[in-house]
C-alpha positions in Angstrom: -5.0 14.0 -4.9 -1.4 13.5 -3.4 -0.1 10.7 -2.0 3.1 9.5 -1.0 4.7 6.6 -2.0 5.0 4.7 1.4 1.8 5.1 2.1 1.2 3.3 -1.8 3.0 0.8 -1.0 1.9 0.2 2.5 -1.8 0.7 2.2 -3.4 1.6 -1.5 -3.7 -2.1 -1.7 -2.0 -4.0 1.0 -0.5 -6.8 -1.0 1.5 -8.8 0.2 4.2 -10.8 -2.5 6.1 -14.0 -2.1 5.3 -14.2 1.9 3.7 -17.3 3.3 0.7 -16.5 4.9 0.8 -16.8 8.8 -2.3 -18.2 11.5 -2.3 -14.9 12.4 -1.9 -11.8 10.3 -1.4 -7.9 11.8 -1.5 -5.7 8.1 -1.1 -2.1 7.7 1.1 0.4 10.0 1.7 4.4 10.3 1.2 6.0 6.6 0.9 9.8 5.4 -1.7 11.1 3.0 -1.4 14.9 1.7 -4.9 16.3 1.4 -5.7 17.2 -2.0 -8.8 18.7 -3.7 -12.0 17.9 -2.9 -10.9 15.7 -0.6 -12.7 15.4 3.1 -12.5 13.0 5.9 -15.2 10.9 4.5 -13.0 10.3 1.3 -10.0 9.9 2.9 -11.5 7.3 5.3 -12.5 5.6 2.8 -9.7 5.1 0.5 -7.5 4.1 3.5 -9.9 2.3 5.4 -9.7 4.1 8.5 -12.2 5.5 10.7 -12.8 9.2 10.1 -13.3 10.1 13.2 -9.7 8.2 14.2 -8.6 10.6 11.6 -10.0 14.0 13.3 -8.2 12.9 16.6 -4.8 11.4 15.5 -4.6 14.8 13.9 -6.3 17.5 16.4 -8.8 18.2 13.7 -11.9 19.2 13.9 -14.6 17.5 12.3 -16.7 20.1 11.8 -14.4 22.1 9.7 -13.2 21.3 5.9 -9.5 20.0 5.1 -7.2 22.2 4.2 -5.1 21.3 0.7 -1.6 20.7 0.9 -2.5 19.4 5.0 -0.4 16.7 5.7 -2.3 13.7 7.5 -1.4 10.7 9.8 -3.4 7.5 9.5 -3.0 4.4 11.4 -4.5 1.2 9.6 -3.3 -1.5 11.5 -5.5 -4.3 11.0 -5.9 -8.2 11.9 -6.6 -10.2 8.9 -10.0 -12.0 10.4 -9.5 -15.6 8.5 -7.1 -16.7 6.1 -7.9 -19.1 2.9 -5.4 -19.6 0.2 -7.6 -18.2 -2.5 -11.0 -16.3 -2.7 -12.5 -13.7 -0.8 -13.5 -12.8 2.9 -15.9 -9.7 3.6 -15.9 -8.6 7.1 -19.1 -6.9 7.9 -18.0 -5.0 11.1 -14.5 -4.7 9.1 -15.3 -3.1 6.3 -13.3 -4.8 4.2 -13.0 -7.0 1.5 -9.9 -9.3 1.3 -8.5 -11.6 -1.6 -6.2 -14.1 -1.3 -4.6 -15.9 -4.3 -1.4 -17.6 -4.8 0.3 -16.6 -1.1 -0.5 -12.8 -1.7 -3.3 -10.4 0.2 -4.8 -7.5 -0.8 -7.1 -5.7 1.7 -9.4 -3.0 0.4 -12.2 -1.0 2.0 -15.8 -1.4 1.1 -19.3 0.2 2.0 -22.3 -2.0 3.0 -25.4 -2.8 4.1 -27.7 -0.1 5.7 -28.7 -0.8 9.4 -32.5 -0.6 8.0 -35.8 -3.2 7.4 -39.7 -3.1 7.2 -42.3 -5.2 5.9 -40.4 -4.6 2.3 -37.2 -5.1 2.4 -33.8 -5.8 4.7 -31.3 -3.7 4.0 -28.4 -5.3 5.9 -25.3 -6.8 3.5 -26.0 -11.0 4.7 -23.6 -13.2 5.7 -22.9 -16.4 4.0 -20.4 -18.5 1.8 -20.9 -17.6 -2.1 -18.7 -18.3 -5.6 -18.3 -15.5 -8.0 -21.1 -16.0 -11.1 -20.2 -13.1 -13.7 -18.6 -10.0 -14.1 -19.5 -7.1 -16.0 -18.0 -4.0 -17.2 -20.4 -0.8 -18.1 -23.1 -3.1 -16.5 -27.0 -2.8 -16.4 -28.6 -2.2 -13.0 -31.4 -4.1 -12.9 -33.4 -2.3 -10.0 -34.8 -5.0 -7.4 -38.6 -5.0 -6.7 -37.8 -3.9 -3.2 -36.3 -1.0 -4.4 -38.7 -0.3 -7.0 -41.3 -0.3 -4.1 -39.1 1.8 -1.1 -39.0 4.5 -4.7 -42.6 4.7 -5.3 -43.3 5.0 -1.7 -40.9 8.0 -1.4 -42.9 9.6 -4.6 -39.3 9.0 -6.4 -39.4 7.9 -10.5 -40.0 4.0 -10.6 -36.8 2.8 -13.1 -36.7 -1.2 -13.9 -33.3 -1.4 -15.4 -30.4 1.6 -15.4 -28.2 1.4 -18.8 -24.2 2.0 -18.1 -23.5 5.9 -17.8 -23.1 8.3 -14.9 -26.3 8.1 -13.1 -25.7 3.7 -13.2 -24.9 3.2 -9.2 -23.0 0.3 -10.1 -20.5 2.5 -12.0 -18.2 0.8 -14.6 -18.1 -2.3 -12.8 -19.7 -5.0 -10.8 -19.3 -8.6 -9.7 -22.0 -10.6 -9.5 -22.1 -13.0 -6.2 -24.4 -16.1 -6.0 -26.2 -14.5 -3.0 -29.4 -12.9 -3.8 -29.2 -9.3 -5.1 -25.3 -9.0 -3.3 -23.2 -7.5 -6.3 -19.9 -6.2 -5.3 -19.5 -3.0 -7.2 -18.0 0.8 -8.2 -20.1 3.0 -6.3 -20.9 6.8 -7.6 -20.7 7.8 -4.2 -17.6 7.5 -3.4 -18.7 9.0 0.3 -20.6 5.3 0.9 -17.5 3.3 0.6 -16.1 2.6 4.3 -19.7 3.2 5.8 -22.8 1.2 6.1 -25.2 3.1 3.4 -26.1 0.4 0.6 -29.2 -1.5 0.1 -26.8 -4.5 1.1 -24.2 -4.5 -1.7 -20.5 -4.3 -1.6 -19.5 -1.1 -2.9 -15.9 0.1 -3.6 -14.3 2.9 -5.0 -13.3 3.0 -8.6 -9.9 2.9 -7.8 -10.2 -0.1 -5.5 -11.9 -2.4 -8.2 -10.1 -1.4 -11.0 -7.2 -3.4 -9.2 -9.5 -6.4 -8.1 -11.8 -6.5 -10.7 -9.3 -8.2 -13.4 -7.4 -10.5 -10.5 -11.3 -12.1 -9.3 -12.1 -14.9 -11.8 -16.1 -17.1 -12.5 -16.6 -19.5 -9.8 -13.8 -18.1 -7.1 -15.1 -18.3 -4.0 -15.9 -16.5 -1.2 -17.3 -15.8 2.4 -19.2 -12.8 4.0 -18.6 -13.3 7.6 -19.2 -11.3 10.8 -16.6 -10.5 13.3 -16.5 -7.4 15.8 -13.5 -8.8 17.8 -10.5 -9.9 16.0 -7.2 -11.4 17.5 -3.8 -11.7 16.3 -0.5 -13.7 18.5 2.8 -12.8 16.7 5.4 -15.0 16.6 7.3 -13.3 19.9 4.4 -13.8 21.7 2.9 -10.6 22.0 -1.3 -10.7 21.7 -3.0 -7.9 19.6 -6.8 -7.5 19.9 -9.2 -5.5 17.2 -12.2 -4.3 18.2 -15.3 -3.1 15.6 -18.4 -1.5 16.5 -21.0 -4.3 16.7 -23.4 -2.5 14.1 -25.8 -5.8 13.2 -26.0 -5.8 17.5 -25.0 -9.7 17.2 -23.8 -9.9 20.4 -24.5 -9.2 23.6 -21.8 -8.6 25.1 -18.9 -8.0 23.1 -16.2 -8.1 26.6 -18.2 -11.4 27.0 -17.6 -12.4 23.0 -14.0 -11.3 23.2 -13.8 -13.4 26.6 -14.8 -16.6 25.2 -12.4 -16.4 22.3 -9.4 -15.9 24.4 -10.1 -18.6 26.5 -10.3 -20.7 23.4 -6.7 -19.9 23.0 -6.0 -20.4 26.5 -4.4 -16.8 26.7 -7.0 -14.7 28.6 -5.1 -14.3 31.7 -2.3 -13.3 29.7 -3.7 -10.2 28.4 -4.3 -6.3 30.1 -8.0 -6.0 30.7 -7.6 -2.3 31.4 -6.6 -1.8 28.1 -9.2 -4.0 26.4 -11.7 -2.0 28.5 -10.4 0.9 27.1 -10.6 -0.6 23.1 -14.3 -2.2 23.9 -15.5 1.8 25.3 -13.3 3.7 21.4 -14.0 0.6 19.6 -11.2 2.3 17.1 -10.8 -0.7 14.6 -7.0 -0.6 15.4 -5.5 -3.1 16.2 -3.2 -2.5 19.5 -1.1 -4.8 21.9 -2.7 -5.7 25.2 0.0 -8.2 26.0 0.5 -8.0 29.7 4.6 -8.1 29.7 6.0 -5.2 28.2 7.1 -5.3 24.5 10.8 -6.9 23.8 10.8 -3.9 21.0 10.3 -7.4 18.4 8.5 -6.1 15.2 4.8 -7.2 14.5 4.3 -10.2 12.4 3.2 -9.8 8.6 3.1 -5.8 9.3 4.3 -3.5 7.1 5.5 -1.2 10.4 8.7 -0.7 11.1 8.3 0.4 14.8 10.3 -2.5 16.3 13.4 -1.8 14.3 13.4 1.7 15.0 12.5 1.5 18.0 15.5 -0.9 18.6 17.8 1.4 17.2 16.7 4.7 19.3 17.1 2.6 22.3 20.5 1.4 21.3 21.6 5.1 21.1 20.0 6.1 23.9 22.1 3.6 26.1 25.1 5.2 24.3 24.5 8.7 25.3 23.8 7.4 29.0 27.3 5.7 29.0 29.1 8.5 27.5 27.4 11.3 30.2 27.4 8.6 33.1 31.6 8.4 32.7 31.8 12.2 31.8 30.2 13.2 35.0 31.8 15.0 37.7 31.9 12.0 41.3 31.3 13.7 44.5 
């Protein structure tokens, strides 16, 4: 699999070193990601964190057909950080995302959870809730829950108590055990889970993903699973970003009336364009755009790793050059 190097440094991990963290944090920006083998949108998705469907459109695909190797591919993962701690972890639920905080630096990376599924047995759903980090293992055992003993034997599958390290182990080579019951954040061997609602209500990750947090996360850190459709973000000139997530639990109601109530809260709701929010709340694109109502003063985002602004600053500046230069070269009737 190819990648460039901006989009390594910009989104494989999205860490953040030696900057204080801000209220309000906008991460990510434009990247590149050249298709390799085996790769599909699923995968890509996943590693990137980006809706794969956002990925079809931005690039006129179409999702019904394989990619082609060697494709170049545009991804936008601009993201609000939902809540900032100093250390530990935040899960998102509607996010998709697990973020770690220790010692003024983030890392963001994308995770699969909970199945939107529940009978008389078992709830699939990942829960929300505060927890601390109780073990980790490498090459772990899976010690099969009763639930999932019982969906098996229902489904006239092999009835397994325990599942020694190896290929077949769905926790992979490792796992992190959480002091919420049965919620282990793990390597997944489906890698096509990650970034998608599809476990029995663990956190899964790709191998690539936990081989960078698994060493950082230490016994007793801890941690939040929260649940957040709507996420806003102020920047320092002003400008107000809003996030929007697909509701998947079905929380709220209303999520025009949820996003409502938090902007009043910051007293900013007149001060945003509720054409364009509309128009967020109908894609529900988990990107994070500007729905400021004055028009940008071409400032760059806060705590982004775009560089839009600056360029942006620059094209303009040489666009008023060439105006000058043909205004005074101009023939005067």
């Amino acid at each position: 699999m190819k990648t460039s190097m901006k989009t390594m440094l910009c989104v494989f991990c999205l860490l953040f070193a030696g900057q204080a963290l801000a209220t309000d944090m906008i991460i990510g920006g434009d990247v590149t990601h050249t298709v390799g083998k085996g790769d599909n949108l699923y995968r890509v998705g996943a590693r990137y964190g980006v809706f794969w469907k956002n990925i079809a459109r931005d690039n006129g695909l179409d999702e019904k057909q394989p990619l082609v190797e060697g494709t170049v591919l545009r991804l936008n993962t601009r993201k609000i950080v939902p809540r900032m701690i100093d250390n530990g972890i935040i899960i998102n639920i509607p996010d998709r995302t697990l973020y770690f905080f220790q010692d003024k630096q983030l890392m963001a990376l994308p995770v699969g959870l909970g199945a939107i599924f529940q009978n008389e047995y078992s709830d699939w759903k990942t829960p929300e809730g505060k927890f601390r980090i109780t073990e980790k293992r490498k090459d772990p055992t899976w010690y099969v829950p009763e639930s999932i003993q019982i969906e098996y034997a229902l489904k006239g599958k092999p009835v397994e108590e325990s599942v020694p390290p190896g290929p077949k182990n769905p926790l992979g080579k490792y796992a992190i055990k959480t002091s919420l019951p049965a919620v282990l954040i793990h390597e997944t061997i489906w890698p096509g889970s990650v970034y998608r609602y599809m476990s029995h209500g663990c956190v899964r990750m790709l191998r690539e993903h936990i081989e960078q947090l698994f060493p950082l996360v230490q016994v007793n850190m801890q941690g939040e699973i929260i649940y957040e459709p709507v996420k806003i973000a102020q920047t320092r000139d002003g400008r107000t970003y809003v996030e929007i997530r697909t509701d998947v639990y079905r929380k709220h109601r209303s999520i025009r009336g949820h996003l409502s109530k938090l902007l009043e809260a910051r007293g900013i709701a007149d001060k945003v364009d509720w054409q364009k929010i509309d128009k967020l709340i109908k894609e529900e694109s988990g990107v994070a755009e500007d729905v400021s109502l004055q028009p940008p003063k071409g400032s760059s985002l806060t705590g982004t790793t775009s560089k839009a602004g600056f360029t942006g600053r620059i094209m303009d500046y040489f666009k008023g050059k060439f105006r000058k230069t043909e205004e005074t070269s101009r023939p005067r009737s």
